[in-house]
C-alpha positions as CSV (number, residue, x, y, z in Angstrom):
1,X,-30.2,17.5,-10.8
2,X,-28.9,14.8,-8.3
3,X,-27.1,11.8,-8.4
4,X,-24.8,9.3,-6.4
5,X,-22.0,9.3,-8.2
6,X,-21.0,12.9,-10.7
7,X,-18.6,11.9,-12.7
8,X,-16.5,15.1,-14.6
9,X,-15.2,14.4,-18.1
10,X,-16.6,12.0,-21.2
11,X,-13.1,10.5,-21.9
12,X,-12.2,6.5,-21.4
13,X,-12.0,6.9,-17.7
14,X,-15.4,8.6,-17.4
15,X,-17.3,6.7,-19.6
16,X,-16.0,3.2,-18.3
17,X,-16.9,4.0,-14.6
18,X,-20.1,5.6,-15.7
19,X,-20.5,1.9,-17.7
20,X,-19.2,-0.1,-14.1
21,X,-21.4,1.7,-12.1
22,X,-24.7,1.6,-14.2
23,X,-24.1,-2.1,-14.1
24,X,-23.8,-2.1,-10.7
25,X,-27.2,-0.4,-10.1
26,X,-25.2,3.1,-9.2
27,X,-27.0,5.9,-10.4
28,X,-24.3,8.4,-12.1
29,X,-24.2,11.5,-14.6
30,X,-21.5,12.2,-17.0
31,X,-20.5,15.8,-17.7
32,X,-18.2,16.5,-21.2
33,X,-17.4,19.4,-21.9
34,X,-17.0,19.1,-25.6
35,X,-19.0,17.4,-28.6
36,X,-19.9,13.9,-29.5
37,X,-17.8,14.3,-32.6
38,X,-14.8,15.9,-30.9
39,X,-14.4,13.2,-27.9
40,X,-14.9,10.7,-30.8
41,X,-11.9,11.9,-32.6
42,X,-9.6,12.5,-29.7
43,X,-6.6,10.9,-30.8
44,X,-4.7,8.8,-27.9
45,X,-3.1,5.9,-27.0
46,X,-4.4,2.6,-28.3
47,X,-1.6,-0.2,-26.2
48,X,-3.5,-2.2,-23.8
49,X,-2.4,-4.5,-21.0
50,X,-4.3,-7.5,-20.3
51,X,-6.0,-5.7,-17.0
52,X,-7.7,-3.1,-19.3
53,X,-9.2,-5.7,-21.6
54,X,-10.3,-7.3,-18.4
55,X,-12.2,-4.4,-17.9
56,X,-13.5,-3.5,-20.6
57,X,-15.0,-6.8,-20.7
58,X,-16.4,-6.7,-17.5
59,X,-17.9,-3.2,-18.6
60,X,-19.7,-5.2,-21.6
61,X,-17.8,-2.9,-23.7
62,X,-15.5,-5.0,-25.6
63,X,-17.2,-7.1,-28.3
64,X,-15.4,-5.1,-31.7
65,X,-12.3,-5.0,-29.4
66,X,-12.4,-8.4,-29.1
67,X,-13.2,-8.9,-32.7
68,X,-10.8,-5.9,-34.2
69,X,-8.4,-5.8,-31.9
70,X,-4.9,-6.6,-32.4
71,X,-3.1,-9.0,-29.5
72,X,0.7,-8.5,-29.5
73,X,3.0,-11.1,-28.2
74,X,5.8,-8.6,-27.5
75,X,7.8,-5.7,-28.8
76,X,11.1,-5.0,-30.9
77,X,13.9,-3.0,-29.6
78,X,16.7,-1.7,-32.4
79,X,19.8,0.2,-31.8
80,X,23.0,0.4,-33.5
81,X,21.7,-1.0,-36.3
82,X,20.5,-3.8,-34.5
83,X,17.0,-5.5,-34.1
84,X,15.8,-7.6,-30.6
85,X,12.6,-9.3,-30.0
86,X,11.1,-9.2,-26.5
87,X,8.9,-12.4,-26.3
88,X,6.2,-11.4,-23.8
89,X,4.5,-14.9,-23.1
90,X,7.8,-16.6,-22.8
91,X,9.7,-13.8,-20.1
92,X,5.7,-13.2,-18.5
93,X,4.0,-16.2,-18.1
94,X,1.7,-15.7,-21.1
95,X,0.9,-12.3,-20.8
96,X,0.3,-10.3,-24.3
97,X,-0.8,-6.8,-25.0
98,X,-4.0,-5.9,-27.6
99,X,-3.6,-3.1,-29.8
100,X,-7.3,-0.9,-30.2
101,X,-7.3,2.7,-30.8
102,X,-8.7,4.9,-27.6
103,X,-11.1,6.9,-30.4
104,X,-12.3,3.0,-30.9
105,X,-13.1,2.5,-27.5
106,X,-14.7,5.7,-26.7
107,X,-16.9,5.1,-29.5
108,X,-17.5,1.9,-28.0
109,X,-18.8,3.3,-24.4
110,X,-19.9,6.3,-26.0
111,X,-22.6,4.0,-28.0
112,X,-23.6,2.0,-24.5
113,X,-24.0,4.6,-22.4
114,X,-26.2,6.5,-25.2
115,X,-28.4,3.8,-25.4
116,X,-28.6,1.9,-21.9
117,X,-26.5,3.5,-19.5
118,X,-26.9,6.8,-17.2
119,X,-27.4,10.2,-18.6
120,X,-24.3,12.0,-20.9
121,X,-24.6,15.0,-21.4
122,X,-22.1,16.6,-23.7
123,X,-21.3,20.2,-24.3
124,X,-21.7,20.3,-20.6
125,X,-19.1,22.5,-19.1
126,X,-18.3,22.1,-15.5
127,X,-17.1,25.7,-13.8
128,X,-16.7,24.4,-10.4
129,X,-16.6,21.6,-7.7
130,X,-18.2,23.1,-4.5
131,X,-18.6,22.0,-0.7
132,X,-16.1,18.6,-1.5
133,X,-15.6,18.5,2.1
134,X,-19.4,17.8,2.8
135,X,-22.0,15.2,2.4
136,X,-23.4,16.3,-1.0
137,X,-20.8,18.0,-3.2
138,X,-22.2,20.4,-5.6
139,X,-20.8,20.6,-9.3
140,X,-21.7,23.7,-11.3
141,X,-22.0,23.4,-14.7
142,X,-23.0,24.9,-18.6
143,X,-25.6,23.1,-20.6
144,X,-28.0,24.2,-23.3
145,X,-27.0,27.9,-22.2
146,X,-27.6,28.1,-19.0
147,X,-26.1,27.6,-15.3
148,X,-27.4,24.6,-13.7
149,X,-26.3,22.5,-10.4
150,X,-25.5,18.4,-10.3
151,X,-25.7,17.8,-6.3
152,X,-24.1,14.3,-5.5
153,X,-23.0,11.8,-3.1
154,X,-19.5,11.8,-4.7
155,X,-17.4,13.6,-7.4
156,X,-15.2,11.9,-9.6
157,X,-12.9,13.9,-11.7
158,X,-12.0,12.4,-14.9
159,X,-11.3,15.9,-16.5
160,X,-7.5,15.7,-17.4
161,X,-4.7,17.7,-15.5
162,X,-6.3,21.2,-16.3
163,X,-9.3,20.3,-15.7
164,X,-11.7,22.1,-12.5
165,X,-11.7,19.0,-10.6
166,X,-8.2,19.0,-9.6
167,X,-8.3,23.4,-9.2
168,X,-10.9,22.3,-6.4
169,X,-8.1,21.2,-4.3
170,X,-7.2,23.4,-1.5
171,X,-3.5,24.3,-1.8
172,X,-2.9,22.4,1.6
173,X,-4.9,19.5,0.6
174,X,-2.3,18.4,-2.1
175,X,0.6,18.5,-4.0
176,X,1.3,17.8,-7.6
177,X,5.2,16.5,-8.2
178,X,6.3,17.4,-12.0
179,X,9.0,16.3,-14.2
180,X,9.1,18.3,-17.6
181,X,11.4,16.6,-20.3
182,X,13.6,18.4,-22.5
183,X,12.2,16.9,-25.7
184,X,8.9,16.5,-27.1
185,X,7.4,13.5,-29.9
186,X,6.0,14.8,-33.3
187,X,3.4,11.8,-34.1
188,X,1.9,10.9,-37.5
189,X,-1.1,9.2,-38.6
190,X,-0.7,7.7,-42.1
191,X,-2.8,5.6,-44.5
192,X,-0.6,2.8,-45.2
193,X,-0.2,-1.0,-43.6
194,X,2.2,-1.1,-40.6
195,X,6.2,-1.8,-41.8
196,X,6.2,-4.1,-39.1
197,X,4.2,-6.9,-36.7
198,X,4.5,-5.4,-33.1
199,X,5.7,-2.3,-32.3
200,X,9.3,-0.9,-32.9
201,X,11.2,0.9,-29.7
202,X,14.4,2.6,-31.8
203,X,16.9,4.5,-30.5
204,X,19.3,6.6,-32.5
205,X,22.2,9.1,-32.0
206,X,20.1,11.7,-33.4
207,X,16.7,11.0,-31.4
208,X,13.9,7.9,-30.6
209,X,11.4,6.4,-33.0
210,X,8.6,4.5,-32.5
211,X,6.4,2.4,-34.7
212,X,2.9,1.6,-34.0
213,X,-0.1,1.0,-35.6
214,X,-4.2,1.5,-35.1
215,X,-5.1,-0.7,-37.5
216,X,-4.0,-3.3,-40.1
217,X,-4.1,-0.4,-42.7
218,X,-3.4,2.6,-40.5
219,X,0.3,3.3,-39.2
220,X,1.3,5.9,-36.1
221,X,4.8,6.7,-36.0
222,X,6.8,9.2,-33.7
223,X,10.0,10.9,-33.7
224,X,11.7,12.8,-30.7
225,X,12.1,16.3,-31.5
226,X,13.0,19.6,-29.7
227,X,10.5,21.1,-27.8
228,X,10.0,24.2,-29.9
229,X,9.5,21.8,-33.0
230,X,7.2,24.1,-35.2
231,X,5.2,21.5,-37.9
232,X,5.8,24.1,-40.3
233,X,9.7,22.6,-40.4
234,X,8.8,19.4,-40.5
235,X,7.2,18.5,-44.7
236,X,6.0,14.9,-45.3
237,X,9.3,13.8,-46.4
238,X,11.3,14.6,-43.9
239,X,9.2,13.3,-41.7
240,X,9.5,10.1,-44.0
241,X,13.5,10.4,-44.5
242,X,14.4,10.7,-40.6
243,X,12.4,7.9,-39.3
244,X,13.7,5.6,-41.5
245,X,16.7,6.7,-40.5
246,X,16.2,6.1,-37.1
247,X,14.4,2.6,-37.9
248,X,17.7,1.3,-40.3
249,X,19.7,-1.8,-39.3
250,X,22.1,-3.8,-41.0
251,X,19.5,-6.0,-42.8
252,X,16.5,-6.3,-44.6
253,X,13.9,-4.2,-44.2
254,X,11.6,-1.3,-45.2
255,X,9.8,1.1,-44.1
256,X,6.6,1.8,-45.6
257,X,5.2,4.9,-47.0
258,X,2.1,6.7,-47.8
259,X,0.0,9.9,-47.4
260,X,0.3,11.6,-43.9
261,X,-3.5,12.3,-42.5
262,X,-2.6,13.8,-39.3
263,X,0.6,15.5,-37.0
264,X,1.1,17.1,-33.9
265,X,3.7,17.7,-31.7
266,X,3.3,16.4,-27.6
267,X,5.4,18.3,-24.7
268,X,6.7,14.8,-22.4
269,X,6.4,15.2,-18.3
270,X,5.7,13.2,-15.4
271,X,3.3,14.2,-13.0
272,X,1.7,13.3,-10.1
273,X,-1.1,14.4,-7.9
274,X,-1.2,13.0,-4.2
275,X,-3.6,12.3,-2.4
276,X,-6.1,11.0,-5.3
277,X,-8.8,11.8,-2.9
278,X,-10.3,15.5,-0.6
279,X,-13.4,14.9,1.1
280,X,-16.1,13.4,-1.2
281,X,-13.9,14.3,-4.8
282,X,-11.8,12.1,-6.3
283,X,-9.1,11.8,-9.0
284,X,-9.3,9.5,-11.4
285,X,-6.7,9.0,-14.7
286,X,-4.8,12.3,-16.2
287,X,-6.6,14.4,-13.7
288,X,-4.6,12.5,-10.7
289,X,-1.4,11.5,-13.1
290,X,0.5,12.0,-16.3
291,X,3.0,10.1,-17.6
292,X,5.2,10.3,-21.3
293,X,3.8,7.8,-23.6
294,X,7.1,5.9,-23.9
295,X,6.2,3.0,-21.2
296,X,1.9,3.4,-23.0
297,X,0.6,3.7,-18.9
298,X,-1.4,6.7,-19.8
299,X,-4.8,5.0,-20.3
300,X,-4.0,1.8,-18.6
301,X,-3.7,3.8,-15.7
302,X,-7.1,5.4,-15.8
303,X,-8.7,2.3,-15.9
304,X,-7.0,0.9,-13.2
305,X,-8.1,3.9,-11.3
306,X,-11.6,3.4,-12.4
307,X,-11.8,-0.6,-11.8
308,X,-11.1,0.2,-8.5
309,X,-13.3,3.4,-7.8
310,X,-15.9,0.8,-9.2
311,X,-15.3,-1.5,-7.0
312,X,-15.6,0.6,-3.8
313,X,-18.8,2.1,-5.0
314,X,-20.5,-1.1,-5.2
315,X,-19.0,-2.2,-2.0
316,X,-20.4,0.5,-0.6
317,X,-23.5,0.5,-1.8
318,X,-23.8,-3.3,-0.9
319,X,-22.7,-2.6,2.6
320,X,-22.7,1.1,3.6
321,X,-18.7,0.9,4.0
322,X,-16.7,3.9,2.6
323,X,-13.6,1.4,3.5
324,X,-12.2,1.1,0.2
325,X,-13.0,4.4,-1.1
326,X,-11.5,5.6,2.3
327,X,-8.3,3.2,0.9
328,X,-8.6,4.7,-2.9
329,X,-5.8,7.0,-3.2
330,X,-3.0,5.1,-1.1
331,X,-3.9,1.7,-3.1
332,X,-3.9,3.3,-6.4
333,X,-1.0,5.8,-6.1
334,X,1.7,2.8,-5.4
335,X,0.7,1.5,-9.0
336,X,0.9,4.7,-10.2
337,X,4.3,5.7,-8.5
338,X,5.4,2.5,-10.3
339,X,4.2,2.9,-14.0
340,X,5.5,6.7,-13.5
341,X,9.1,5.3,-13.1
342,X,9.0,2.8,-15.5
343,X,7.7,5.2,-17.7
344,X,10.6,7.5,-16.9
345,X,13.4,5.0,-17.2
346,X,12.4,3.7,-20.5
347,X,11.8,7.2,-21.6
348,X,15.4,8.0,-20.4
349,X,16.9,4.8,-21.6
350,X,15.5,5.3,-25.6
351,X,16.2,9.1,-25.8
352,X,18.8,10.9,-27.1
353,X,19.8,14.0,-24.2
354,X,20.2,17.2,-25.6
355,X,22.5,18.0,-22.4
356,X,23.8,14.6,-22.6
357,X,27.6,13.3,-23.5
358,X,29.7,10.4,-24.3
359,X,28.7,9.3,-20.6
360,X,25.3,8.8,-21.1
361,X,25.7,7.6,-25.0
362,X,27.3,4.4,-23.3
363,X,25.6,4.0,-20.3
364,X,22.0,3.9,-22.4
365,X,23.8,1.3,-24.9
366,X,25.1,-0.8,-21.7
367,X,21.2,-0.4,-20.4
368,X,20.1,-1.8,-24.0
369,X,22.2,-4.8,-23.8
370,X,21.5,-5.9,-20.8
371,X,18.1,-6.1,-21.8
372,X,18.9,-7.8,-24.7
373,X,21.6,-10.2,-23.3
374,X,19.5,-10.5,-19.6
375,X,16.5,-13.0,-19.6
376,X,16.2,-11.8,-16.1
377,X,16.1,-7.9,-17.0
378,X,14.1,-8.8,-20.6
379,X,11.6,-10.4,-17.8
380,X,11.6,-7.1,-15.7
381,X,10.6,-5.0,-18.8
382,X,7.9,-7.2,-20.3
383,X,6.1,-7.6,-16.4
384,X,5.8,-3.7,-16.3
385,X,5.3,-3.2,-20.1
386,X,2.2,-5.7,-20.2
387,X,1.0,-4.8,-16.7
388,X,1.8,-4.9,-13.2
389,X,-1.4,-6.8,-11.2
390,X,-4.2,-4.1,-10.5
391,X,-4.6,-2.8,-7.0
392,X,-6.6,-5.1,-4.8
């Protein structure tokens, strides 16, 4: 097979460049390792800033999000018993964020690129990325049993942090810088309307909550536990019991209940992966960059990556320039850098320290308030929670 553009891994990231480029007139192959069914039912995060609805849009790819989705004007902070609104239009300018499930959109580009877009080929295992260096990389991959080659122009990994893409980095072409948190978040999916409008950032003596939703029927809750949390320890009520613990303040409200459908248990860490870019293989989303869901960057990240990788593809397809995909990795990595510690100091500001004292008890509290009491810091939060401008 050959193509211009291979792009590795059928997740958002893949799909939507696959979607940008094929609208471009960029011919492109997707390889997925897994099933329809599976990628489809990959539960991740659904908080979107402004730039990725942008995108999405621009990708054609956003007429049920547009419909279904649900557009947040800001979130809720509560500690010691306490509840604070964060009014994202007023602090912003009039930015917002839009609620829509990732499994939503996937289905979404899925759909598109079955129909009108570039070959997918799922159940497609890549083994390896070969010759990056040169002017047609060679990606080797596992389809319908057998051993086959994709030779391309350019490689695009969009194949998580474990994926080969990354692996096919020499050691001195690289470096990955990792932070590993000393907690982890046990998430639920329940059948039962949302307890709340926007989304709930608690934090408690005994750990953080958070209260999201997917849909207007469909709740997705979390609660920081240890990192060897074992489900088994962890029954329905429990679950039920602590987090409305951790929700409570001094007036009224409830949280509602109803029939778990899904749990699992997610390590936090940091990492990132720099340069984006060796020879004709690129990075794009978790393969280049991870961050804890706390500060919801994850997949807001990946499509800033790919907005850009599109945009440098059809530049140079227009003009023959490999400028801007000479510029990819530098441009992109000082968003990254900044989502990473936004995502780290919210993360440490809402999370109870196992190692931590009365020190940092007070100094997360005196954080909190300053927020709270701080149009000027509320303003600073809400500009990196709804989106910092994509690279240009």
């Amino acid at each position: 097979m050959r193509t211009r553009v291979g792009i590795i891994g059928g997740g958002p990231a893949g799909l939507l460049l696959a979607r940008l480029l094929h609208r471009a007139g960029i011919d492109c192959v997707v390889l997925e390792s897994r099933t329809r069914e599976y990628v489809e039912r990959r539960q991740r995060a659904g908080m979107l800033e402004q730039g990725t609805v942008d995108a999405l849009r621009a990708a054609g790819a956003a007429h049920r999000l547009d419909t279904e989705g649900l557009v947040h004007h800001g979130i809720e902070l509560r500690f010691e018993r306490e509840r604070h609104h964060l009014d994202f239009p007023v602090l912003t300018g009039g930015r917002t964020v839009t609620i829509y499930a990732q499994t939503e959109i996937v289905k979404d580009l899925v759909a598109l690129q079955l129909a009108a877009g570039p070959p997918l080929l799922f159940e497609a295992e890549a083994l390896a990325v070969e010759k990056p260096e040169s002017d047609t990389p060679v990606v080797r991959f596992l389809h319908d049993g057998r051993e086959q080659t994709l030779v391309c122009d350019w490689v695009v990994g969009c194949d998580g942090s474990h994926g080969i893409a990354r692996a096919a980095f020499p050691a001195a072409a690289g470096r990955t810088y990792t932070h590993d948190y000393p907690y982890s978040w046990l998430g639920i999916l329940a059948e039962v309307p949302p307890s709340c409008d926007e989304l709930i950032y608690a934090r408690h003596e005994r750990g953080f909550a958070l209260h999201s939703m997917r849909s207007p029927y469909v709740s997705r809750l979390y609660l920081q536990v240890p990192n060897d949390t074992s489900l088994d320890d962890w029954p329905d009520d429990r679950i039920w019991d602590e987090l409305a613990a951790r929700f409570a303040i001094d007036g009224d409200w409830t949280l509602n209940r109803g029939p778990i459908t899904a749990k699992a248990v997610t390590p936090m860490r940091s990492q990132v992966h720099a340069p984006m870019r060796h020879g004709r293989l690129l990075l794009a989303g978790d393969a280049a960059h991870i961050v804890p869901p706390t500060g919801a960057k994850g997949l807001n990240l990946a499509v800033s990556d790919v907005s850009v990788l599109a945009h440098a593809f059809t530049a140079l397809h227009a003009t023959g320039s490999t400028r801007l995909l000479d510029g990819y990795s530098d441009l992109c990595l000082e968003r990254v850098w900044q989502a990473t510690r936004f995502s780290y100091d919210m993360t440490r500001m809402l999370h109870a320290q196992p190692d931590g004292d009365a020190f940092d008890h007070h100094l997360q509290l005196a954080r909190l308030r300053r927020i709270t009491a701080s149009r000027h810091a509320a303003a600073e939060l809400a500009a990196n929670y709804t989106g910092l401008p994509l690279p240009t």
